[in-house]
Residue, then its C-alpha position, 0 to 999 in steps of 0.5 A: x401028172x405035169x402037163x404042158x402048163x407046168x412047163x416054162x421055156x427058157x432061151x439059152x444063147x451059145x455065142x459065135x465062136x463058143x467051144x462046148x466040151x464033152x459031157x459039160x452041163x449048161x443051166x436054163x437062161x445061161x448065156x456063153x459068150x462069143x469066143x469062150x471055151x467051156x472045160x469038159x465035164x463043167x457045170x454052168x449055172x451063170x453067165x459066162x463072159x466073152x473070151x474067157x474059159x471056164x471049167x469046174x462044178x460049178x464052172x468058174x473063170x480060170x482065164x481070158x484069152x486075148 
């Protein structure tokens, strides 16, 4: 049976501005940058740049916004 010594917690940061969609997955030590829009249903296992959207699995750039 695990315990509380087999567990590590890890910061997760949403960024001002950020858009979560529905149903989206963010990993553990993600970091989505300010003014970013993540697709519904998208995976999220990296780091996701400031002002951009992304969406897939797993979740890719597929634009900047201005």
């Amino acid at each position: 049976m695990q315990s509380e010594v087999d567990w590590k917690v890890v910061e997760t940061f949403i960024k001002k501005g950020a858009s979560v969609g529905s149903s989206s997955t963010i990993m553990c030590g993600v970091t989505i940058g300010e003014n970013s829009i993540i697709g519904a249903g998208a995976v999220v296992t990296k780091d996701v740049p400031p002002n951009s959207i992304v969406a897939g699995v797993p979740a890719k750039v597929i634009k900047k916004l201005k």
